[in-house]
Structures are given as structure tokens and as C-alpha cells.
ZATIMAR-187260 format. One record per residue (C-alpha): residue in three letters; y, x, z. Coordinates in steps of 0.02 Angstrom, whole numbers, plus 50000, padded with zeros to 5 digits. Each point is the difference from the previous one (the first is absolute). Last residue first. Layout:
REM residues N
ALAYXZ/...
//
This chain:
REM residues 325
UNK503065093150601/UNK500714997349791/UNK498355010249957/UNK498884989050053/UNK500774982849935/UNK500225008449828/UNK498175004149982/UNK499584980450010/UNK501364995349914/UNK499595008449840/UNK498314992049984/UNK500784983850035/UNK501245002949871/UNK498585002349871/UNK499044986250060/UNK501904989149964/UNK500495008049839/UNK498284999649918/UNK499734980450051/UNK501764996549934/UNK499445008049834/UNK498514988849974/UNK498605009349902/UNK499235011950126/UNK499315016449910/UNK501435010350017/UNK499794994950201/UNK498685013350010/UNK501085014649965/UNK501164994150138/UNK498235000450124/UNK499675016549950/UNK502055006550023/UNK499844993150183/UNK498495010550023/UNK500855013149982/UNK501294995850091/UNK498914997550155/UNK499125016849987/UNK501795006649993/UNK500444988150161/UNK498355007950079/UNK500625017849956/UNK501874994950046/UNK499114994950188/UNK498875014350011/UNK501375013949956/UNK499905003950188/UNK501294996850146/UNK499484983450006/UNK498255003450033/UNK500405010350151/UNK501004983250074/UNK498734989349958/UNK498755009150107/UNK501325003050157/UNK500244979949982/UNK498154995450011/UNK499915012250127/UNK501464991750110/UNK499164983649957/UNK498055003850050/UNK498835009349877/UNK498314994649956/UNK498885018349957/UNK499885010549865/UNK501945003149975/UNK501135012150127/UNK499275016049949/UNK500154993549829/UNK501745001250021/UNK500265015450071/UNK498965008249854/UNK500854993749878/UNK501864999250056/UNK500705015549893/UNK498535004149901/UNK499894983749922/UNK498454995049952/UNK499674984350149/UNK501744993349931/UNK499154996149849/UNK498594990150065/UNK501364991950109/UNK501054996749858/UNK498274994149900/UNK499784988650158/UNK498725005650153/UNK499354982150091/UNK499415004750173/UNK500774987750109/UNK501755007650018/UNK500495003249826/UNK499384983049959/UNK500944990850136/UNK501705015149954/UNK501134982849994/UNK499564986950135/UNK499474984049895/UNK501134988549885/UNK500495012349885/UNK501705002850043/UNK499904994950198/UNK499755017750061/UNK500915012349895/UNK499475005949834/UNK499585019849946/UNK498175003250020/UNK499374982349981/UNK501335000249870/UNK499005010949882/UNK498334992950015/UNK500744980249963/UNK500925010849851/UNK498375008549941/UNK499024983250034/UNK501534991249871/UNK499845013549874/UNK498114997249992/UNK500024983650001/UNK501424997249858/UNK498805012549890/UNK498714987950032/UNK501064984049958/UNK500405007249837/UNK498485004249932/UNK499504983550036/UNK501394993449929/UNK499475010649835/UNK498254995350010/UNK500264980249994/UNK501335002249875/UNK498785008649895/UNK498734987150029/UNK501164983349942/UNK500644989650127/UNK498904985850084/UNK501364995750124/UNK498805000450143/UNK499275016149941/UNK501525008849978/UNK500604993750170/UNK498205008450074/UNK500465014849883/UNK501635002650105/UNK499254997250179/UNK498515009449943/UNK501005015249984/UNK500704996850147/UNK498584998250089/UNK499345020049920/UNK501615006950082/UNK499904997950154/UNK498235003450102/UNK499345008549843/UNK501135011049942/UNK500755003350149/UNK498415007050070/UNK499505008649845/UNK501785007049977/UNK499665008150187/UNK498215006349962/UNK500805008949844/UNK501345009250111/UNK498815005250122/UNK499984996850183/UNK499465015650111/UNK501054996250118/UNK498664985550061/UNK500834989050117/UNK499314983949884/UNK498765006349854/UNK498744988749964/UNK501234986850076/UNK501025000649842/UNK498385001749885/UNK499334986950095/UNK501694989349948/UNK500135004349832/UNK498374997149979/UNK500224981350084/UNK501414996949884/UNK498955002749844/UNK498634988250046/UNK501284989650016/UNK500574998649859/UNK498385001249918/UNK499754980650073/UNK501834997549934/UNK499625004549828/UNK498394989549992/UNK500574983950102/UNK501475001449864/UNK498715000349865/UNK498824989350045/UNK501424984449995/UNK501574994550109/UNK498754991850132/UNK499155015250037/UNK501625009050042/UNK500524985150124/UNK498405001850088/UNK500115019449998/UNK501584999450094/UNK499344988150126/UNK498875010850029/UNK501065015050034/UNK501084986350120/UNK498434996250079/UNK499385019050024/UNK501605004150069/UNK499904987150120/UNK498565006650046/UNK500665017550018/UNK501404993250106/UNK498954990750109/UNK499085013850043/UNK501335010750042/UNK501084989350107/UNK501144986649972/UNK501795007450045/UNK499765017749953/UNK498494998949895/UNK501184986749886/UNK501525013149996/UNK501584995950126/UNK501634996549884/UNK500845011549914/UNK499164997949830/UNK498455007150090/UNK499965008250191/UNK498795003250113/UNK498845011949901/UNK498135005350050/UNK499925006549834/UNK498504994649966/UNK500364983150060/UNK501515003649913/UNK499205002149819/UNK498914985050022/UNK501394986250008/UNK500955010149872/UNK498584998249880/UNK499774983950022/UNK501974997549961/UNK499605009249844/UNK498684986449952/UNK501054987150036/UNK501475005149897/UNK498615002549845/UNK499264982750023/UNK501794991950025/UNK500895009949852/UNK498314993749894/UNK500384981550053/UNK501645001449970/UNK499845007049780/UNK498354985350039/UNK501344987750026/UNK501225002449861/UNK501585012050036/UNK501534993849935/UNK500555007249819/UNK501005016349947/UNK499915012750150/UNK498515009249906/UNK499044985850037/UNK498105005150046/UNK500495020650060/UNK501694992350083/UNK498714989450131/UNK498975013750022/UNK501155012850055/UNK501014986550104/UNK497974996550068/UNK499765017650042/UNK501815002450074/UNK500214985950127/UNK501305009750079/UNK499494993350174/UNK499894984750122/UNK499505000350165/UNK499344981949960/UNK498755008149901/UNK499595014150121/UNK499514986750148/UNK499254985949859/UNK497945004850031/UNK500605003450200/UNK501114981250002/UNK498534993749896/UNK498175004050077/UNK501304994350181/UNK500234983049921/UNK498414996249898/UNK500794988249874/UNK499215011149858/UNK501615009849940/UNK499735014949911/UNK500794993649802/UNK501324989150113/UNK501075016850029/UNK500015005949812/UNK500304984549934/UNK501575000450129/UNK500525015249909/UNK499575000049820/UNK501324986049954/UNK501395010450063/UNK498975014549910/UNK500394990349851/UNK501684996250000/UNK500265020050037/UNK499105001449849/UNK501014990449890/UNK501265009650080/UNK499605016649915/UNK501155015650069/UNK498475008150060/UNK501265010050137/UNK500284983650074/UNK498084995350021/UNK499535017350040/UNK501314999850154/UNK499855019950039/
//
């Protein structure tokens, strides 16, 4: 999916032209090595979602952004980049927008400091935009770090429920994009009930774009997603089609024979192979739909029509990518 294209605005397209090498200089401090590892996923480039979500959220695709509507893209595209950073030292993963991930090529412990710096940095930029930013993204990520104990809480167990998996996607996804669109609601001073409504919006858009990430771990080939497809699958991390595929009398019991430990490729494949052959991926896509409709529903309360088309056809395109492989 190209968000950008798919948005249809290209006001904001202007904008995120402007976004990008703002982006770049916001963790430079003349320090050469601090700044090729703090700019390594930066100048790997990358959909640029949370701050396109923001971005549209302040103009509604009818003015240039103002500084703080790029400020707030930068503080909240920072702060997911942190996350990254973290997430594959814990991971232990190589690979990250197809190019070598920062534990991979720096080390671990410079990758969770420069995590910390860019998550820093992120609150800097948040403070400077007013209380209530610093507020909303300080909760932010209070959110994403439940999501991701609850995650770990229960890596390689079979024994994954359903609610602990929308608690895990809920938080580690979904909740920063809500706060992408409220923090471009914020920066554009719109009225409260606009405020809600994108927010609404942008967590529904989370949750169907986790359930799609989930889905094509399980279905994509290597090179789609920019890391080895069936990663979470492999290390421990039990999907709602996996979760799913776990009840099925058919494959059930073989395949959770085969989880509960890391599994190397040719188990990795075996494993998404059995969850294939289950109703797990058109229960996840169902899951998806659903809340596809919440996030349409949401949009009723956005006031520019072009902004309703476009996060409305991004919502679609993210279920129609899966189910066109």
C-alpha cells in the first residue's frame, strides 16, 4: 500500500515533502556516528504513516501544513521509530525496512540508547507544541509499552487468548495512531468533536492495519514487509489466525505440537502452512472488516469530504492488499 497515493490529497503530499528532511535534521547533534545510528531507519525511508495521519487530521487536504501540524508528525514519527529501535532488540531481528536493523549493525546497547534519544527527542518536540500534546503523547506511550508486555507476557504460549491479543494490538498500534490524528487536531485547534471523531478514526485504522500486518506475516513472501515473513510466527508471537488455527480440529493439535518454542525456517513454514489451511486467515480478515466498518462510522463526524474519502480509502486498502495475495 502507497498511503500517500491511496490518500488522494496532494496538499499533503506537499507537505510530507516538507516533513522529510525536517524530520532527518530534528536528531542530528553533529556527533557523526550518535547520527548515522539515530538517522539509520530514517534514511531507510518508510510509509511515513503516523505523521500522513497527522498531517490530513490538521488540514483536511485544504491548506499547507503550519509548523507545529510538522512538528507534531515529527514528535509522533520519532516516537514510533523508538519503538522500533526497542522492539528488535527484543526481537533479536536483523532486518527492518529491508535494510540491516540498528541491533544488527550497531549492537544492542547502542540501539536501545539511541532509542531512548530519539524517544526523547520526541517528547522535546511534544513539550514545545503545548501541555497538552506532551500530555497525550506521554500516555501514548504508556499505552504502547502495555501492549508490548502484554505481547511478551505471553510469547510461545498456546494458550494465547483472544482478548490478550486485541490488548496487545491495541496498545502497541493502534492507540499512536489515534494520537497521530488528535495530535493534528490539536495543532489545528479544531473543534472537540472533530478531535474525538479522528481519533476514533485513527484507532479503528490501527486495529485493521495490526490485523492485516498479522495476517500477511502468515501469508506474504520474503521482501513484502520489509523483514522475513512468518518473524512473528517464528519468535513466539501467536496472531488471532494462529489463535484460531490452534481450535481447529483438523490441524490443532499438530500445530501446537510444533509452537512453544523458536522455530527454524522449515518449521516456520510447516506452521504457516497448517494455519493456512484453517478459517484463521478469513476470521482475522472478518475481524478486520469489522473494524473497517468502526472506523467508516467514525469519519461521519469529519467535516471535509476529501478527508472522509481519502481515510476511508485507506481503510479499504489496507484489507484489499491482503486479500488480492
Amino acid at each position: 500500500m502507497n498511503p500517500l497515493v491511496t490518500l488522494g490529497l496532494s496538499t499533503v503530499g506537499q507537505d510530507l515533502a516538507r516533513f522529510e528532511p525536517l524530520l532527518a535534521e530534528s536528531v542530528v547533534i553533529g556527533d557523526s556516528y550518535l547520527d548515522q545510528v539515530t538517522t539509520h531507519l530514517i534514511s531507510a525511508g518508510g510509509k511515513r504513516l503516523r505523521p500522513l495521519l497527522a498531517i490530513a487530521s490538521a488540514t483536511g487536504g485544504e491548506r499547507e501544513a503550519s509548523e507545529n501540524d510538522l512538528l507534531g508528525g515529527i514528535a509522533l514519527e520519532l516516537l514510533h521509530l523508538a519503538s522500533l529501535y526497542h522492539d528488535d532488540v527484543m526481537d533479536e531481528a536483523e532486518i527492518r525496512r529491508n535494510v540491516d536493523s540498528v541491533n544488527a549493525r550497531f549492537g544492542n546497547v547502542v540501539a536501545i540508547v539511541a532509542g531512548d534519544y530519539l524517544m526523547a527527542r520526541s517528547a522535546a518536540i511534544a513539550a514545545d507544541l503545548g501541555t497538552e500534546v506532551a500530555s497525550l503523547l506521554a500516555r501514548t506511550l504508556a499505552s504502547l509499552t502495555r501492549g508490548q508486555v502484554s505481547e511478551v507476557r505471553t510469547a510461545y504460549n498456546a494458550d494465547r487468548s483472544v482478548e490478550d491479543y486485541f490488548e496487545a494490538i491495541g496498545g502497541k498500534t493502534a492507540s499512536l495512531m489515534a494520537t497521530s490524528c488528535r495530535v493534528g487536531a490539536i495543532t489545528a485547534r479544531r473543534p472537540p468533536e472533530v478531535a474525538d471523531a479522528l481519533s476514533a478514526f485513527g484507532h479503528a485504522f490501527g486495529m485493521v492495519f495490526q490485523i492485516r500486518d498479522d495476517v500477511l506475516d502468515l501469508i506474504a513472501i520474503d521482501g513484502q514487509l520489509g523483514k522475513p515473513s512468518g518473524q512473528d510466527l517464528g519468535e513466539g508471537i501467536y496472531t488471532l489466525p494462529v489463535l484460531v488455527a490452534l481450535d481447529d480440529p483438523s490441524v490443532g493439535v499438530e500445530l501446537r505440537a510444533l509452537l512453544g518454542q523458536p522455530l527454524d525456517e522449515p518449521e516456520r513454514e510447516k506452521a504457516r502452512a497448517l494455519v493456512s489451511a484453517t478459517s484463521g486467515i478469513e476470521v482475522a480478515l472478518n475481524e478486520g472488516a469489522r473494524w473497517a466498518a468502526t472506523a467508516h462510522e467514525a469519519l461521519c463526524g469529519v467535516p471535509e469530504p476529501r478527508l472522509r474519502s481519502g481515510f476511508g480509502a485507506l481503510v479499504e486498502s489496507l484489507l484489499a492488499e491482503v486479500r488480492a495475495i
